[in-house]
N, C-alpha and C positions, 0 to 999 in steps of 0.2 A: 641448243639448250642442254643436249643430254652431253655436249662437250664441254662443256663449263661446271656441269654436275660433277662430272667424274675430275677434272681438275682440282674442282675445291675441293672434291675429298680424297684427292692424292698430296694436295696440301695440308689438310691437317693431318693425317695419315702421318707425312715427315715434320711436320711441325712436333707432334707427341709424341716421335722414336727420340728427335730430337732430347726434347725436354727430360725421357724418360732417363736419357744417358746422363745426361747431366745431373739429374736427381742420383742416382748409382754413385757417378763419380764424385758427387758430395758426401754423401752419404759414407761412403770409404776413407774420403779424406779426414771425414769427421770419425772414426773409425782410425786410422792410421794416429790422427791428433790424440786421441785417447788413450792408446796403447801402451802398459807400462812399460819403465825403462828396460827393464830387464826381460829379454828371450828367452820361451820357453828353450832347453835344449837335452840333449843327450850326452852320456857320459858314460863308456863300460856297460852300458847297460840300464841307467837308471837315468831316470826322467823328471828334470826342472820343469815346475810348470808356478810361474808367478800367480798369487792366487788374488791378491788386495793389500793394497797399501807396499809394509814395508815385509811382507810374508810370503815366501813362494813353498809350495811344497817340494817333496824328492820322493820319487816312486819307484818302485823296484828293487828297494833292497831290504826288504822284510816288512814289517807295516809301513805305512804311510811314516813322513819325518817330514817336518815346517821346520823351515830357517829364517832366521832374522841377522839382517848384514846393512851395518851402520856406522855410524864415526867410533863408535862403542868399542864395535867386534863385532864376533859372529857368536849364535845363539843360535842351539839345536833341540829341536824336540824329539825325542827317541833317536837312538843308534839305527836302526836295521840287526840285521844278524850279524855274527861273527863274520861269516863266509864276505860278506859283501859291504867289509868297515874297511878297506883298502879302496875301494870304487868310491864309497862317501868320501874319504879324506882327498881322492883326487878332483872332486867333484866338487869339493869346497877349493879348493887350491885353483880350481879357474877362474869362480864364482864370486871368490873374496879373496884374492891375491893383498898378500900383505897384511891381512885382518889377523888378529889374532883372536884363535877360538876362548870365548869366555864363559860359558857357560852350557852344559848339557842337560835338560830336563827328561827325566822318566817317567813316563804316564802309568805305566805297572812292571811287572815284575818278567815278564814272559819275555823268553829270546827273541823273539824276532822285534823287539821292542829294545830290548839293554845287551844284544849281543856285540853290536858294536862300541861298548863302551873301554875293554880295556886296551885297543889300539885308538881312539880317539881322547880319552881322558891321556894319555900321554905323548900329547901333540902341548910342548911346554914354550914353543913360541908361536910365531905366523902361522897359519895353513896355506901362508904361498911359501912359509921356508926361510923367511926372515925372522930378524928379532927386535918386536916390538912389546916385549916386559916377558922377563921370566916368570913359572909359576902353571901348573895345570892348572885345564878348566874347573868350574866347581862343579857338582853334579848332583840336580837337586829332585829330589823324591819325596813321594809320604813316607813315613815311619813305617808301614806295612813293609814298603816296596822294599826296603831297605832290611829288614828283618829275611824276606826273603830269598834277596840276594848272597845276605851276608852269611844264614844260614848257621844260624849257631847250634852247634854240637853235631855238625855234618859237616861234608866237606864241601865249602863253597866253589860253588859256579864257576868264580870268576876269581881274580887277585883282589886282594885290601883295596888296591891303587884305584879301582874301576868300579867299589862302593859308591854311593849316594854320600856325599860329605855335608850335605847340607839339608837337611830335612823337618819337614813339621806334622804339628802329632793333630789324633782326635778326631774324629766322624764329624764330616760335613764343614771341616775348617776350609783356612786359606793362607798363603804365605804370597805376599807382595814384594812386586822386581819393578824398579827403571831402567828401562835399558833401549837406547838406540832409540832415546827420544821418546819412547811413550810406556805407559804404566803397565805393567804385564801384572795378572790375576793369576795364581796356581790354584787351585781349588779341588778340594776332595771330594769325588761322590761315592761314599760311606756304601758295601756291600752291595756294589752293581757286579761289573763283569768281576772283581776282585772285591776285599775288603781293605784294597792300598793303592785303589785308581787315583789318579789326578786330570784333571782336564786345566787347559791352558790357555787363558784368553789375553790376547793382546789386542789392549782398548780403543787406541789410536789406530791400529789397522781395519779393526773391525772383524777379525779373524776369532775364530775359538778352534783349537785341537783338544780331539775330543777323547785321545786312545781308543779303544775295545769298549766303551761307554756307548760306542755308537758305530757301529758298519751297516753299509749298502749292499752288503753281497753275499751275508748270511742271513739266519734267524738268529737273534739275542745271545752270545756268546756268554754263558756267567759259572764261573768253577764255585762250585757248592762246597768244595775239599778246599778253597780258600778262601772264605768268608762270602763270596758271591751269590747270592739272591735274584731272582726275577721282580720282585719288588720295589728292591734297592736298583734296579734296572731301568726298570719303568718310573721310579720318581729320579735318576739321574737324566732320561730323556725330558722328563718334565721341566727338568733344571738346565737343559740345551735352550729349551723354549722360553724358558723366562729371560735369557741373555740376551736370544739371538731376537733381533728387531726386522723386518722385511724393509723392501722396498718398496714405498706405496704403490699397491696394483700390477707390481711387477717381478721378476725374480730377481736375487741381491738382495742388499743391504748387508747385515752380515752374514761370512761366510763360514763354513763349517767346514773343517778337515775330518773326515772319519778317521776311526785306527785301520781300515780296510776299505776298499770305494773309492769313489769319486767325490769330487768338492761338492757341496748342497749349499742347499739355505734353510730358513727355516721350514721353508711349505713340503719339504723334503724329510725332516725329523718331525714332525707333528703325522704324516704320513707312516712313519717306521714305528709312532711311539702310540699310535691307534692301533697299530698291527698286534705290537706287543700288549698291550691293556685285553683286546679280543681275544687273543689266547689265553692269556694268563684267566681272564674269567670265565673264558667259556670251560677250559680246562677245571679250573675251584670249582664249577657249579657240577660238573660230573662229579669230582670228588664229594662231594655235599650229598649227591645222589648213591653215594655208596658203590661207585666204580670201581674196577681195577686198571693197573694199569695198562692191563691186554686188552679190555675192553676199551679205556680210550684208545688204543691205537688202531682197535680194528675200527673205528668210529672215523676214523683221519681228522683230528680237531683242526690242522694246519691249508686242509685240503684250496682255503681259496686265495692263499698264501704261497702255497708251496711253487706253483712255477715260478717265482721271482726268487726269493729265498731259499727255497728247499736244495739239499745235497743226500744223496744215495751212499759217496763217498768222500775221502778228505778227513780233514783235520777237526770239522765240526756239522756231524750230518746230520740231519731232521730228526732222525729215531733219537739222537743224544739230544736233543732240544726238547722231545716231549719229554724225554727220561728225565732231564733235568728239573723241570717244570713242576709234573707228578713229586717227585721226591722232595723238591723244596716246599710245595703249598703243602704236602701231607703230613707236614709238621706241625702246620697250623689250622689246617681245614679240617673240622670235623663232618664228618657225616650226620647229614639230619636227624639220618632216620637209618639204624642197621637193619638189612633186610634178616626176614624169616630162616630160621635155619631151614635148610636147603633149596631156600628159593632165593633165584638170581632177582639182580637188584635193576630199576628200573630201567630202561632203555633210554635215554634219549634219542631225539632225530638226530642222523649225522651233519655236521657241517654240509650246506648245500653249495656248491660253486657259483 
């Protein structure tokens, strides 16, 4: 009896290794079936990663950059830097041999966003090196971005050739593309990280690039010296979310390229854009209480935030996020109530972790 016991359960035992593999090896196939046409790859140094549809990002040479490659041509969102517009043009030259680049979009004004534009706006046939129509790319900005690049009564940045040629005006607009088969949105969000961002949604992929409107790897990035707002910040996240649609119950649906980060969804920016709203008020409501700025910091408003976000050094560190913060609401926030002369103003409790 106990030799029959242990047989049947040395049989189901391999009956369910069995099946388990099988399950696995369908699962991959279905997996492999799926898989877009196009390989992530490497190039120089920078990094194809197919995102959705007909969109793949390029990472590693200055902000984040989305490509679009189709019967059309090719179509670029932001340059990278100067340093690293030879590695993109090689990088498109494997990518889309034969295509010819047709258009370049600038999400804002900052180099490592438009430094690749005056060796790629002079790319006047293929980017494999043939010729299929004469003519540079067009290079299309808000009116901001282009003011400054162009830089009038300074010495511009860049050459004529490697301006914004094509641009459109006004807070909260939009300028309409066909291109490579589906309807592309440019659209402006009015005094976030800048007062000349664009973000870039292509309809039919499902994709939105979002420039410096939206990063995973700082705190809210926004120049006060041009036109940039925490406000205008927190309603252009708002404005990620009204686009971006989920996947019922699951992650997907559409996808978000940051200006900095990794690809999201939306469960990922409604995430960034709670972050942002909690500071921005918990910060106002100090100001309200007749704060200083040395007192918000000895208070740490960011503290249950800051291991994800937070930077001590770099290009945009925590201290310059509160700074920014304070000095934007204290144009608008008044204090309730001015305290007594020579009596400090109330304390709040610090942010608790």
């Amino acid at each position: 009896m106990n030799v029959l016991r242990l047989m049947r359960s040395a049989f189901l035992r391999t009956g369910l290794l069995v099946a388990g593999v099988g399950f696995l090896t369908a699962v991959s196939l279905v997996h492999a079936q799926q898989a877009p046409p196009a390989q992530a790859g490497q190039d120089g140094g920078l990094q194809l990663l197919p995102v959705q549809g007909n969109i793949s990002m390029i990472v590693g040479a200055g902000a984040n950059m989305a490509v679009s490659i189709g019967d059309d041509g090719v179509l670029l969102v932001d340059t990278g830097t100067a340093e690293n517009a030879d590695k993109a043009i090689e990088l498109l030259r494997r990518i889309a041999p034969n295509k010819r680049l047709r258009y370049l979009i600038n999400t804002n004004a900052d180099p490592d966003h438009t430094g690749g534009n005056p060796k790629l706006a002079a790319i006047a046939q293929t980017v494999g090196g043939g010729n299929a129509g004469a003519g540079r790319p067009a290079i299309i900005a808000h009116e901001k971005t282009l003011d400054r690049i162009a830089a009038p009564g300074q010495a511009a940045p860049m050459p004529a050739e490697a301006w914004p040629s094509d641009t459109y005006f006004g807070k909260n607009t939009h300028k309409e593309l066909f291109f490579n088969g589906e309807s592309i949105v440019i659209e402006n969000a009015a005094a976030a990280h800048t007062d000349g961002d664009s973000m870039v949604y292509f309809r039919k992929s499902d994709v939105l690039v979002t420039g410096d409107v939206f990063t995973t790897d700082t705190f809210p990035v926004f120049d006060t010296n041009r036109g940039g707002t925490i406000n205008g910040y927190v309603n252009a996240l708002n404005r990620i979310i009204d686009i971006t649609i989920p996947k019922d119950k699951q992650e997907g649906g559409t996808y978000v390229i940051p200006g900095h980060g990794r690809v999201c969804d939306e469960a990922d920016v409604v995430f960034y854009r709670d972050m942002a709203t909690i500071l921005r008020d918990r910060i106002a409501n100090w100001i309200k209480l007749g704060w200083t700025l040395q007192q918000v910091k000895a208070a740490n408003p960011v503290l249950d935030y800051e291991g994800r976000y937070g930077a001590k050094t770099g290009p945009w560190t925590t201290d310059q996020f509160v700074d920014a913060v304070y000095a934007d609401l204290s144009k608008t926030v008044v204090p309730a109530k001015a305290p007594a002369p020579g009596k400090a103003p109330a304390k709040p409790a610090p942010a608790k972790k």
